[in-house]
Backbone as numpy.savetxt, mean C-alpha at the origin, in Angstrom:
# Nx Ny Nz CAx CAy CAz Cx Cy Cz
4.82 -4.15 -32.49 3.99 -2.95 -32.49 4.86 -1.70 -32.49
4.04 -0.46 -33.05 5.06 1.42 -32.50 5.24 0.92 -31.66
6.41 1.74 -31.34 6.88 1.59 -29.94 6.24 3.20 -29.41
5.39 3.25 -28.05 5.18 4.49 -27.44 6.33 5.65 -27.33
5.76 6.87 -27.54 6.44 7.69 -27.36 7.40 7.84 -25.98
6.96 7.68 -25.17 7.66 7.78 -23.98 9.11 6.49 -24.02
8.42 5.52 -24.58 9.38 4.27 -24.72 10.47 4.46 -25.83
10.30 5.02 -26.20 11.32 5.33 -28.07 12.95 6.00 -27.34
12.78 6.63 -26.45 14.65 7.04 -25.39 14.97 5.67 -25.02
13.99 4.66 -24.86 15.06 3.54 -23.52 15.87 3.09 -25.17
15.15 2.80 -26.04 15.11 1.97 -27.40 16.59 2.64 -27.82
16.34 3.74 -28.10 17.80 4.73 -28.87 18.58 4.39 -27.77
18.54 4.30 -26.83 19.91 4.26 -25.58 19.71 2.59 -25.54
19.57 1.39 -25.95 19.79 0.09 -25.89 19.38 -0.35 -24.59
18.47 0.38 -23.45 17.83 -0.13 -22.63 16.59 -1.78 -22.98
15.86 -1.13 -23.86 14.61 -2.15 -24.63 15.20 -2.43 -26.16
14.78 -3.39 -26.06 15.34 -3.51 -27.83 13.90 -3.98 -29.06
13.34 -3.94 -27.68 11.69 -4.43 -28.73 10.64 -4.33 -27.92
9.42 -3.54 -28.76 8.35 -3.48 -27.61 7.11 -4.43 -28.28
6.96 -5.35 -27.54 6.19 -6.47 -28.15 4.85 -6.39 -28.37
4.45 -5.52 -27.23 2.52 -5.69 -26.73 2.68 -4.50 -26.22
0.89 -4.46 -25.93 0.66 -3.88 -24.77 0.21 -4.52 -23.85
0.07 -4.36 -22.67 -0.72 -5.39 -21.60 -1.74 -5.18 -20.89
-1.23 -3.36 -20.43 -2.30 -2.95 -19.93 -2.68 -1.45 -19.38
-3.33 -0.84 -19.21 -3.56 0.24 -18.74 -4.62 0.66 -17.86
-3.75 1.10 -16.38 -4.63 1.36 -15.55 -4.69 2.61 -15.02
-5.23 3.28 -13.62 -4.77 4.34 -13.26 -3.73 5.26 -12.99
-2.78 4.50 -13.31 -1.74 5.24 -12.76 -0.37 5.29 -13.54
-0.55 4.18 -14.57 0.96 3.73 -15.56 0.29 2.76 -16.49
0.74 3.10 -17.46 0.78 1.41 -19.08 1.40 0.94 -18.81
1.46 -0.62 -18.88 2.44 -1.49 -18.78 2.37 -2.24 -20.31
3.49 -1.95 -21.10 4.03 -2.92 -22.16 4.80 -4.18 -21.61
4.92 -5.49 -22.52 5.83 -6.47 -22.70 6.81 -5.71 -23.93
7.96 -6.07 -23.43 9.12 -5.38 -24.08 9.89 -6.40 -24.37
11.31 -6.48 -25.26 12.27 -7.76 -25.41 13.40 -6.67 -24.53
14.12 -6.92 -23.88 15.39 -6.46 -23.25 16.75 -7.69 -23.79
16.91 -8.03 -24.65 18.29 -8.53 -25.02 17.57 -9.71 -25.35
17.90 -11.16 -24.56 16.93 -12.32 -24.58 16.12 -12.38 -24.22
15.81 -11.44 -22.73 14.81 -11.98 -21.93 13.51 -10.53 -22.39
12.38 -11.13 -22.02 10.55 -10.59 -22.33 10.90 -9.95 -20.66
10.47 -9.10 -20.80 9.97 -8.37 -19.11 9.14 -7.11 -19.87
8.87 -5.99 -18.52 7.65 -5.56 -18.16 8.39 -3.79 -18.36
7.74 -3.19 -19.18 8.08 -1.72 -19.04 6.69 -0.91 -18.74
6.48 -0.43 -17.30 5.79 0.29 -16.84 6.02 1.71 -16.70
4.83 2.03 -17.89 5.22 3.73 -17.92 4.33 4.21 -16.93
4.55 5.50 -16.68 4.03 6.13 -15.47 3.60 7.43 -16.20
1.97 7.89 -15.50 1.32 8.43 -16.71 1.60 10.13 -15.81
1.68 11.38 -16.29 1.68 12.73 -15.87 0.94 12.14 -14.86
1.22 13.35 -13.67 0.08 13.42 -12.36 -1.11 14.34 -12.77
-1.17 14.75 -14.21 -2.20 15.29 -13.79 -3.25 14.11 -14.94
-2.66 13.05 -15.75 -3.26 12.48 -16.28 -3.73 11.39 -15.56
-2.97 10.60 -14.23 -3.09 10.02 -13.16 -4.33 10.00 -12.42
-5.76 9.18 -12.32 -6.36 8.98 -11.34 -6.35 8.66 -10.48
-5.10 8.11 -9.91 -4.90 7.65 -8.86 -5.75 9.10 -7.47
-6.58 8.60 -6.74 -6.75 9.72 -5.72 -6.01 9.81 -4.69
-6.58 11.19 -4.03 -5.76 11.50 -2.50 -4.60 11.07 -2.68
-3.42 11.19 -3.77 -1.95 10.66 -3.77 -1.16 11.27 -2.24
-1.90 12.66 -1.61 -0.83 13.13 -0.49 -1.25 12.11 0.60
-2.48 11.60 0.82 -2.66 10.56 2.12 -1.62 9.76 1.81
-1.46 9.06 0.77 -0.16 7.70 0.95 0.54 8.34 1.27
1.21 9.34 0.44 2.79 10.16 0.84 2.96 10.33 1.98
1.89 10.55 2.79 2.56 11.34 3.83 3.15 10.39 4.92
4.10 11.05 5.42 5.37 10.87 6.00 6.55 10.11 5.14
6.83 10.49 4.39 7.77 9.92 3.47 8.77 11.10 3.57
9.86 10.44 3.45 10.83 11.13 3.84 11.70 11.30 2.32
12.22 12.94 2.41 12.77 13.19 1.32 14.20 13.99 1.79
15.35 13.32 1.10 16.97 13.37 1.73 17.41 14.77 1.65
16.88 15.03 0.00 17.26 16.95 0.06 16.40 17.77 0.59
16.80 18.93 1.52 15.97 19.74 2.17 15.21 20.53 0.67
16.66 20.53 -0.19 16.02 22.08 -1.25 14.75 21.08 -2.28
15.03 20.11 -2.27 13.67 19.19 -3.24 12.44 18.90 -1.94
12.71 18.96 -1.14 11.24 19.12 0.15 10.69 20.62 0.03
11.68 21.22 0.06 10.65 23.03 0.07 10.28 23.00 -1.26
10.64 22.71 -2.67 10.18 22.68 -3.95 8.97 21.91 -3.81
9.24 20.67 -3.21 7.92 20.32 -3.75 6.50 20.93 -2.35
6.74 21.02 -1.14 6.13 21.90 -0.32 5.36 23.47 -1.07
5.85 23.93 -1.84 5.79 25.06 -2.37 4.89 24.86 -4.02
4.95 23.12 -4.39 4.24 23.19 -5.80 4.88 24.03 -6.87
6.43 24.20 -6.81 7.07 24.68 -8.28 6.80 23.66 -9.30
8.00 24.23 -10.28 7.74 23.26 -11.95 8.90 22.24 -10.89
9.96 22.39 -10.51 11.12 21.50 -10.44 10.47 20.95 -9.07
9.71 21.31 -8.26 8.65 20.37 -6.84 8.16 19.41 -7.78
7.43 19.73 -8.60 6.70 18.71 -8.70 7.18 17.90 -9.73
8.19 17.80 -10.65 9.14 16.80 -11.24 9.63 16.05 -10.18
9.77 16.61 -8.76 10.35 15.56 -7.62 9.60 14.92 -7.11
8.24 15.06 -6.75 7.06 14.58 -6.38 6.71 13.43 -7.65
6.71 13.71 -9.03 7.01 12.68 -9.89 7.96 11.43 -9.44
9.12 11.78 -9.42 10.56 11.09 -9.12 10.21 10.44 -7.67
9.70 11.07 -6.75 9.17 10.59 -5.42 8.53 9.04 -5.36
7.18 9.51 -6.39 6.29 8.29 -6.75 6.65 7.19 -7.27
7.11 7.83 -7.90 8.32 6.43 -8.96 8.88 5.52 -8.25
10.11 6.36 -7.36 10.90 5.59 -7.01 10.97 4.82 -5.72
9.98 5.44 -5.27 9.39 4.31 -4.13 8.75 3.42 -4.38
8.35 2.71 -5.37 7.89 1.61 -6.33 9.12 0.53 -6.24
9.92 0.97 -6.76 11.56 0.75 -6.69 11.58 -0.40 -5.64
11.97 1.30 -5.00 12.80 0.83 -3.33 11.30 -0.44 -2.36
9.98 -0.31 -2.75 9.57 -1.05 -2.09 9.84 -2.49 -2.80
10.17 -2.74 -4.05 9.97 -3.65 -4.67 10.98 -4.69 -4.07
12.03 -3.68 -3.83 13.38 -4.11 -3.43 13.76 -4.72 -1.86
12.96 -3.72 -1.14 12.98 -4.11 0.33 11.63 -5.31 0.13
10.51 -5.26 -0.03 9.54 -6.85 0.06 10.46 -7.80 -0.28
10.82 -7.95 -1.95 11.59 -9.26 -2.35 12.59 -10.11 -1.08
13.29 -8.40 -0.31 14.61 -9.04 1.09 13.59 -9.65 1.86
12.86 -9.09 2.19 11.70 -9.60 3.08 10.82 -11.00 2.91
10.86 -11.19 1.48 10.03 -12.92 1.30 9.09 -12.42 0.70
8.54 -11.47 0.56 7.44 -10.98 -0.53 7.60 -11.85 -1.43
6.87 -11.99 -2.44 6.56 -12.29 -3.73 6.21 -11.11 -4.69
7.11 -10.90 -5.42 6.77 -9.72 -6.32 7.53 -9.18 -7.41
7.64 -8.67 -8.66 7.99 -8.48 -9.41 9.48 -8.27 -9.66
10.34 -8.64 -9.86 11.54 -8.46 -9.81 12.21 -6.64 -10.83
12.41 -5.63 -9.43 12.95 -4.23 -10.90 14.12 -4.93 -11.35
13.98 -3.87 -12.37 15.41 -3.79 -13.03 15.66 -2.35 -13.22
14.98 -1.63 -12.88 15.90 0.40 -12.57 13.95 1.03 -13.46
14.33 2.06 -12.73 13.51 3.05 -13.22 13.99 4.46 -14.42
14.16 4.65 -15.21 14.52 5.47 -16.06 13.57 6.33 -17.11
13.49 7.64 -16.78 12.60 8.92 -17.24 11.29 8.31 -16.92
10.78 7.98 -15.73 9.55 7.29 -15.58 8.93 6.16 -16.20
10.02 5.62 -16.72 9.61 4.16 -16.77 10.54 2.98 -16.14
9.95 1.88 -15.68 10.52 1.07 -14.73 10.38 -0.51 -15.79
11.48 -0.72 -15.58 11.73 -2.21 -16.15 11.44 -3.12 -15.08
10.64 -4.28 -15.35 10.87 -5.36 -14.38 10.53 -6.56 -15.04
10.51 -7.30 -14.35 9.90 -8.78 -14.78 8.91 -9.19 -14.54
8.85 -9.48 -16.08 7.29 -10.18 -16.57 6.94 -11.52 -15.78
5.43 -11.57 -14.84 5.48 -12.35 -14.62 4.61 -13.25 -15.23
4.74 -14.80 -15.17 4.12 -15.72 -16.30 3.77 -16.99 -15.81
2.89 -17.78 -16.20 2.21 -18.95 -16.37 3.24 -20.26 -16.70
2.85 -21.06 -16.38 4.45 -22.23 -17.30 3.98 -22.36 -18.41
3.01 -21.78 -19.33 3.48 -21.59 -21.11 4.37 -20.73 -21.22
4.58 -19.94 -20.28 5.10 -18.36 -20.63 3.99 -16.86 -20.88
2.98 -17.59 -20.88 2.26 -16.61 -21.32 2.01 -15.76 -19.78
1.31 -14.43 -20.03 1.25 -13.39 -18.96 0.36 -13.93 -17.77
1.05 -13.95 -16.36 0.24 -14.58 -15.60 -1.36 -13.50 -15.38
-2.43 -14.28 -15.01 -3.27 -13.94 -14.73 -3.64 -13.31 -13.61
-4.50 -12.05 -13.35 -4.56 -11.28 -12.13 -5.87 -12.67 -11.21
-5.55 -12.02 -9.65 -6.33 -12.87 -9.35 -7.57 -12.67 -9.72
-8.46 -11.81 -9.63 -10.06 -11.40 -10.23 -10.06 -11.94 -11.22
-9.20 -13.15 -12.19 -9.52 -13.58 -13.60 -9.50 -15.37 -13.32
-9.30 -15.82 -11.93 -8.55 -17.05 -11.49 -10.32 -17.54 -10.45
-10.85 -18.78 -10.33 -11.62 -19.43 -10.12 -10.59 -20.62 -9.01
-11.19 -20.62 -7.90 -10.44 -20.74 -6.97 -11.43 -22.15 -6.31
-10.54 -22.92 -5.72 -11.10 -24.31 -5.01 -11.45 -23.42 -3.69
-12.53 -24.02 -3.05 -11.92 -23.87 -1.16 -10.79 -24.22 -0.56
-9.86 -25.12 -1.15 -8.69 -25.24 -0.39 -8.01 -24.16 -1.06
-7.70 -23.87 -2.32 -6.90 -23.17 -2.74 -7.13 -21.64 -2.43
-8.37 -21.72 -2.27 -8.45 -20.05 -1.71 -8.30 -20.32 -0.15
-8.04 -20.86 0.63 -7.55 -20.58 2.00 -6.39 -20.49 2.13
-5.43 -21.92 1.07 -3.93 -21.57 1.19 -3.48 -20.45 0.90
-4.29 -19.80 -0.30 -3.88 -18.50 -0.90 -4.00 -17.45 -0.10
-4.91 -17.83 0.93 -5.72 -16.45 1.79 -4.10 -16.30 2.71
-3.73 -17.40 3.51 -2.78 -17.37 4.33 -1.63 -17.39 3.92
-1.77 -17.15 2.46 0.02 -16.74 2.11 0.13 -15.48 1.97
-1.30 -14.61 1.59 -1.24 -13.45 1.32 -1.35 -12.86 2.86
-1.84 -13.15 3.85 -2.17 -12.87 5.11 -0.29 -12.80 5.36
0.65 -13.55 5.49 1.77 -13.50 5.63 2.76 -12.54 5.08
2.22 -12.29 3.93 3.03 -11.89 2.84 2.69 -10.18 3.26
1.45 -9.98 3.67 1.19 -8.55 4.34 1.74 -8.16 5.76
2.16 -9.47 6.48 2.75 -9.29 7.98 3.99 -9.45 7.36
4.61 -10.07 6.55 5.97 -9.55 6.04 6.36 -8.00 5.95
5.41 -7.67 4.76 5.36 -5.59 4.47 5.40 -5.38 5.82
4.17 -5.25 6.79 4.00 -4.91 7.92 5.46 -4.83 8.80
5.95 -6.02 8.87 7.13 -5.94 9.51 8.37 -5.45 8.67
8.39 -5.13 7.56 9.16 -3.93 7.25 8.71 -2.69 7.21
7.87 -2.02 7.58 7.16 -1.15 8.12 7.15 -0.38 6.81
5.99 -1.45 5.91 5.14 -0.86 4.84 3.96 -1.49 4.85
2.88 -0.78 4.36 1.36 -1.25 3.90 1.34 -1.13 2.72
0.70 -2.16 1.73 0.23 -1.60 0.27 -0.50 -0.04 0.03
-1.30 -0.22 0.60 -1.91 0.73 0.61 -3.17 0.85 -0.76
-3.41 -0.12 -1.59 -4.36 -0.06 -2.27 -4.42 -1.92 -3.15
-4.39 -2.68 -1.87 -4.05 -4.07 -2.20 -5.73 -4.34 -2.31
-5.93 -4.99 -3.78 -6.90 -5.96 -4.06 -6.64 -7.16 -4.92
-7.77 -7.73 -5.34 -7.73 -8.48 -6.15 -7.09 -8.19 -7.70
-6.85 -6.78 -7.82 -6.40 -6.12 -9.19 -5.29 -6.41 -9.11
-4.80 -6.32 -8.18 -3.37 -5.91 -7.86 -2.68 -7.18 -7.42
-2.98 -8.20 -7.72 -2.36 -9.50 -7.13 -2.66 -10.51 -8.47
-1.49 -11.06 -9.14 -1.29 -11.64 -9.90 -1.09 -13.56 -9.61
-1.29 -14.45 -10.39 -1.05 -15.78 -9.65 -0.30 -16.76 -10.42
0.69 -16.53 -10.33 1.27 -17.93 -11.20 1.61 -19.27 -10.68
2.25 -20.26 -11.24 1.87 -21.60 -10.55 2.74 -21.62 -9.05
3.54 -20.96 -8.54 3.71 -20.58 -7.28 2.99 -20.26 -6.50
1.77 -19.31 -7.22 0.75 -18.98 -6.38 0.75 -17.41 -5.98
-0.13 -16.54 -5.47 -0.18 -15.22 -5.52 1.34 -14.11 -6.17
1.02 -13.26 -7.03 2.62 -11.91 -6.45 1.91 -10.63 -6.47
2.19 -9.96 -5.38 1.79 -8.97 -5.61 2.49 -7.85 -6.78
1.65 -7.26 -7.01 2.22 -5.97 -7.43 1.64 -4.49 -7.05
2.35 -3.76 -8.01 1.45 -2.10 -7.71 1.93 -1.81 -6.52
3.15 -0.90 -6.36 3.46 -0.30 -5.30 3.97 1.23 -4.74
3.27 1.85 -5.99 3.93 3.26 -5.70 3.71 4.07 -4.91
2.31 3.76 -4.44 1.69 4.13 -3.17 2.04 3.60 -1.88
3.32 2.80 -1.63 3.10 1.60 -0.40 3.41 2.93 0.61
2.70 2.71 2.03 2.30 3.27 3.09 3.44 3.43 4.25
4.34 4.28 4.62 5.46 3.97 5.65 4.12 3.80 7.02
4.31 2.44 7.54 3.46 2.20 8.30 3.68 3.08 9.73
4.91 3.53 10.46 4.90 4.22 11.18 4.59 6.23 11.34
5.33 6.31 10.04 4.74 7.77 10.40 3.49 8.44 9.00
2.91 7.23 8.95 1.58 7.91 7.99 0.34 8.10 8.83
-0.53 8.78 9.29 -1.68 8.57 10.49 -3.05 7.78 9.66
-3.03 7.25 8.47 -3.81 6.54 8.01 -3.12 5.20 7.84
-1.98 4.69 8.41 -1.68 3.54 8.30 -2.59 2.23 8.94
-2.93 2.52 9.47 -4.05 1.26 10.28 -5.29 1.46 9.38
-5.84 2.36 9.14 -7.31 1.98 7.91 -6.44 1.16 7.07
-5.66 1.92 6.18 -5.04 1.37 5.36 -4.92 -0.60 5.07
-4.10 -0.86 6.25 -4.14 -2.04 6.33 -5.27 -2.65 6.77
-6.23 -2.10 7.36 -7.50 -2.90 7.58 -8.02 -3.24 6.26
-7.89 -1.93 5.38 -8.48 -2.19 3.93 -8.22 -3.04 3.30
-6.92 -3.05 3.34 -5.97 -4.03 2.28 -6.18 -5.95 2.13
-6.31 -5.72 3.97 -6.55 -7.43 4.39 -8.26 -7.58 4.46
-8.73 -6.60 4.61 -10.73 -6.74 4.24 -10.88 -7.24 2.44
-9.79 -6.34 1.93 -10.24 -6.51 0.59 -9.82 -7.93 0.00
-8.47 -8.29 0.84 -8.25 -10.05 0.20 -9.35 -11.05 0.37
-9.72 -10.81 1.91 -10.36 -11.98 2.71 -11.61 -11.64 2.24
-12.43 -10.61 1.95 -13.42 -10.33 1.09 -13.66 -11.64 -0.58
-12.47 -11.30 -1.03 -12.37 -11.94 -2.55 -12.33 -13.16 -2.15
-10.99 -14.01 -1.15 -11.38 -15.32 -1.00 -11.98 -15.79 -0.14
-13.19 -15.08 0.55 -13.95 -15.50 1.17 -15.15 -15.94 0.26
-15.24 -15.44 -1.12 -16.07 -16.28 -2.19 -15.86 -17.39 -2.11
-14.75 -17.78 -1.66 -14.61 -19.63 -2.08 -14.22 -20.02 -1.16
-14.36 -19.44 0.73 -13.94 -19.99 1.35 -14.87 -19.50 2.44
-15.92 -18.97 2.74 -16.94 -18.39 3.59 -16.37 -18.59 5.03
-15.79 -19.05 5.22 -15.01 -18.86 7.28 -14.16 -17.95 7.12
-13.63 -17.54 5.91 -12.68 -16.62 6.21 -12.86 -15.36 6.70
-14.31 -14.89 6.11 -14.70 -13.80 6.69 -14.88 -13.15 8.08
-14.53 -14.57 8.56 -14.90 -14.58 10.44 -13.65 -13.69 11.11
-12.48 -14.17 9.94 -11.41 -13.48 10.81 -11.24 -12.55 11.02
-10.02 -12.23 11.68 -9.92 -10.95 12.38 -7.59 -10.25 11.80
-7.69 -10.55 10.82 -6.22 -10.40 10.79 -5.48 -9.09 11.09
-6.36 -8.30 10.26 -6.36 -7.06 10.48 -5.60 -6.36 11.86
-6.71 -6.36 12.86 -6.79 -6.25 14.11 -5.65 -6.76 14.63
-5.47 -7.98 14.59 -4.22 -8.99 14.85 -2.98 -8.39 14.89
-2.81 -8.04 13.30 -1.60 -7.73 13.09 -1.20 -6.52 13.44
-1.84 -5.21 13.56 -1.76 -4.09 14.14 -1.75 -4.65 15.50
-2.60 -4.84 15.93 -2.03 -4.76 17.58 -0.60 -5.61 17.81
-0.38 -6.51 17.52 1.13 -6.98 17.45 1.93 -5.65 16.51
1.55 -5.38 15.80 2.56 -4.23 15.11 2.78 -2.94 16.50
1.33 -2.51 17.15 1.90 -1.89 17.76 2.72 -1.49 19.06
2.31 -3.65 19.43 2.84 -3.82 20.44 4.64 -3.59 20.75
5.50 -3.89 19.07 6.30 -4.39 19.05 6.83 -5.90 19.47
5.44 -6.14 18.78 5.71 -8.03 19.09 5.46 -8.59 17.83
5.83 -7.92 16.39 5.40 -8.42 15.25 6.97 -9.09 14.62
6.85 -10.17 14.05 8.45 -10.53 13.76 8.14 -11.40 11.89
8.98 -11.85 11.38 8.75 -12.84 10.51 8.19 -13.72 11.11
9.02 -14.32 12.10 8.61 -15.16 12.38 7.13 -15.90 13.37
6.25 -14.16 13.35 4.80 -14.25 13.93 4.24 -15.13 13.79
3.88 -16.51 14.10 2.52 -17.19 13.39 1.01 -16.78 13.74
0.57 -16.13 12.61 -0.69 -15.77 12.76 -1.95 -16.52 13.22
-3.20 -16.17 13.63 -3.96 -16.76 14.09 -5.41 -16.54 13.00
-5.62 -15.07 12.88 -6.98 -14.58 12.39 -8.13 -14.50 13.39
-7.73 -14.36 14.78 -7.92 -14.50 15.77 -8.23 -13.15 16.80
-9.55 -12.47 16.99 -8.76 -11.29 17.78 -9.70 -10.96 18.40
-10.07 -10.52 19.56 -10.85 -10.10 20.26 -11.73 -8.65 20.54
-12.61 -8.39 19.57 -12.94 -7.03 19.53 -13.52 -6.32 20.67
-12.89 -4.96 21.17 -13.81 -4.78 22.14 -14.76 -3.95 21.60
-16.59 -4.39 21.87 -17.54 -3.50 21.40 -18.59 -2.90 22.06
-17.73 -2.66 23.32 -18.47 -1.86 24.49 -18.27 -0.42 23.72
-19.71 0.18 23.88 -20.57 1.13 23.19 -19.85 2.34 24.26
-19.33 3.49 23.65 -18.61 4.53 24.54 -20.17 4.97 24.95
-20.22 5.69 26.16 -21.37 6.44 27.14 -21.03 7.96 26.74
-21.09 8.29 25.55 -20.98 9.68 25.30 -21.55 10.78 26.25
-23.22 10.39 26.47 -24.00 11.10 27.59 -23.23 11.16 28.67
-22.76 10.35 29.28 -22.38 10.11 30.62 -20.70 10.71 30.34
-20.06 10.57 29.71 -18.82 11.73 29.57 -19.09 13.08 29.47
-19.94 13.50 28.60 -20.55 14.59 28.50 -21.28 15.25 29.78
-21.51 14.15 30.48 -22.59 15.03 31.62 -21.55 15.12 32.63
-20.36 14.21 32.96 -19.36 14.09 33.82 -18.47 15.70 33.72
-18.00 15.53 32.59 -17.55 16.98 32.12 -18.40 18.47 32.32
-19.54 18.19 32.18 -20.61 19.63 32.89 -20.46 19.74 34.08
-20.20 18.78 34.36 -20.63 18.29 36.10 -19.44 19.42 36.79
-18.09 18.74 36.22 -16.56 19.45 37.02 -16.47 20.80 36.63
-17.36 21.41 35.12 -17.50 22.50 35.16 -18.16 23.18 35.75
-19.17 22.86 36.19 -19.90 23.47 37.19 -19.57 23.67 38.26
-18.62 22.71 39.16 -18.13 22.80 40.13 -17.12 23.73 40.31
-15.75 23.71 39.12 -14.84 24.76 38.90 -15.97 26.17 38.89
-16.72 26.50 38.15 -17.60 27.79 38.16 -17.75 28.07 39.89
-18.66 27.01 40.74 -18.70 27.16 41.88 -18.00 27.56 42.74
-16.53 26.72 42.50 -15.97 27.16 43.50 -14.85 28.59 43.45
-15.24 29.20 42.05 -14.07 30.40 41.39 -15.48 31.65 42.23
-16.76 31.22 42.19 -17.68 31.90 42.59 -17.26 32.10 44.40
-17.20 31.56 44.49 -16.84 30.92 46.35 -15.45 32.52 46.70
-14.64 32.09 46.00 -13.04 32.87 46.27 -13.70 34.01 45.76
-14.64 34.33 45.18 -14.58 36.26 44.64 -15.20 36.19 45.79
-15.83 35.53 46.46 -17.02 36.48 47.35 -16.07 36.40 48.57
-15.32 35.24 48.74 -14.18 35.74 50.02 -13.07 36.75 49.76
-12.83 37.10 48.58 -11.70 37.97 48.28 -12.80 39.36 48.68
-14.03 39.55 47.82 -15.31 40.94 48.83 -15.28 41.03 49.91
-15.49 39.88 50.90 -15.48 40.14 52.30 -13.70 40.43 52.54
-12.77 39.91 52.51 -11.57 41.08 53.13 -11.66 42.46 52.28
């Protein structure tokens, strides 16, 4: 096929040497099959932010840490050269998460570098070779959707314990080859400690798996992983080596709003009383 405009620099510089397909296009980047020398892998372009649906992109960002002070006030400030870094930002934390999961035991796409917003990686595939299938395209046993449930349940207390969340993990976003689940899609991943939406986040992420294979596995829905794993996350009792349960004890004692509320009138009234008390003894001397 043309090769895309954006793709036509890797081509002249001997990065890609052939762009085979397309594969796909979603919110946030095209992904072509490309030839790189012998081997077929994955060139994911990354579309303008302002062509980007991705929403609320500053909730993920935030707390992400950026090394140059003078590219933090640029992009703080929304210049032309801020927001080429805020580009470069998005990107390359795709990267670096891809890189830290894989150390971690993740399952997931193997990079090979990011260059002018596009990222090489590896194609992942089926044993024909052909493009593996996302899970939303895969028809699942009850056993196979529980094993799958609890690899992906792991594979998120892995992130977790490198102190990342996906941050927009579904069924889209999880691919299956005969190994069994990989994730992908990570430009958004969540620094689980200093983002203040990190706990929805991951509630979402593990609602939205156990949601999908709870089609083919109806107990799963009972669990509780979520919960689980945050409270061990915030205990500092979360490790690789956690074995999970799905197990967790909700507390759903109903707060007494009235009765806080009336408690609080109550001490104000009394403070009033007794500030009333001291003027009238400060009148009499």
């Amino acid at each position: 096929m043309k090769a895309p405009a954006r793709l036509q620099p890797l081509i002249e510089d001997g990065v890609i040497d052939e762009v085979l397909s397309a594969l796909m296009s979603g919110k946030e980047a095209a992904v072509f099959v490309v030839r790189c020398g012998d081997e077929v892998r994955c060139a994911k372009v990354y579309k303008d932010a302002k062509k980007r649906s991705f929403k609320q992109a500053a909730t993920y960002t935030e707390g992400r840490k950026v090394r140059s002070t003078r590219r933090a006030r640029a992009m703080e400030k929304g210049s032309r050269f801020g927001r080429k870094q805020q580009e470069e930002t998005w990107q390359n934390a795709e990267v670096d998460a891809l890189y830290r999961l894989a150390g971690a035991g993740v399952r997931v796409p193997e990079p090979f570098g990011c260059i002018d917003g596009v990222m090489i990686m590896e194609l992942v595939t089926d044993d024909d070779g052909n493009v593996a299938p996302r899970l939303d395209e895969v028809v699942l046993t009850p056993e196979q959707a529980r094993e799958d449930h609890a690899t992906m349940m792991d594979y998120v207390k892995l992130m977790l314990n490198e102190g990342l969340i996906h941050g927009d993990l579904s069924e889209f976003n999880v691919l299956v080859d005969a190994y069994g689940p990989v994730i992908i899609d990570l430009p958004q991943a969540v620094d689980a400690a200093a983002n203040n939406n990190a706990q929805s986040m991951l509630k979402r992420d593990v609602d939205n798996m156990t949601r999908y294979y709870g089609q083919f596995a109806p107990e799963l829905n009972q669990t509780h992983y979520a919960e689980e794993l945050w409270a061990l996350y915030e205990a500092g009792e979360l490790s690789e080596e956690t074995e999970l349960t799905g197990h967790f004890d909700i507390d759903e004692t109903v707060a007494d709003v009235d009765g806080v509320l009336g408690e609080i009138a109550s001490i104000l009234a009394e403070e009033e009383e007794r500030k009333g008390w001291e003027n009238a003894e400060d009148l009499d001397d």
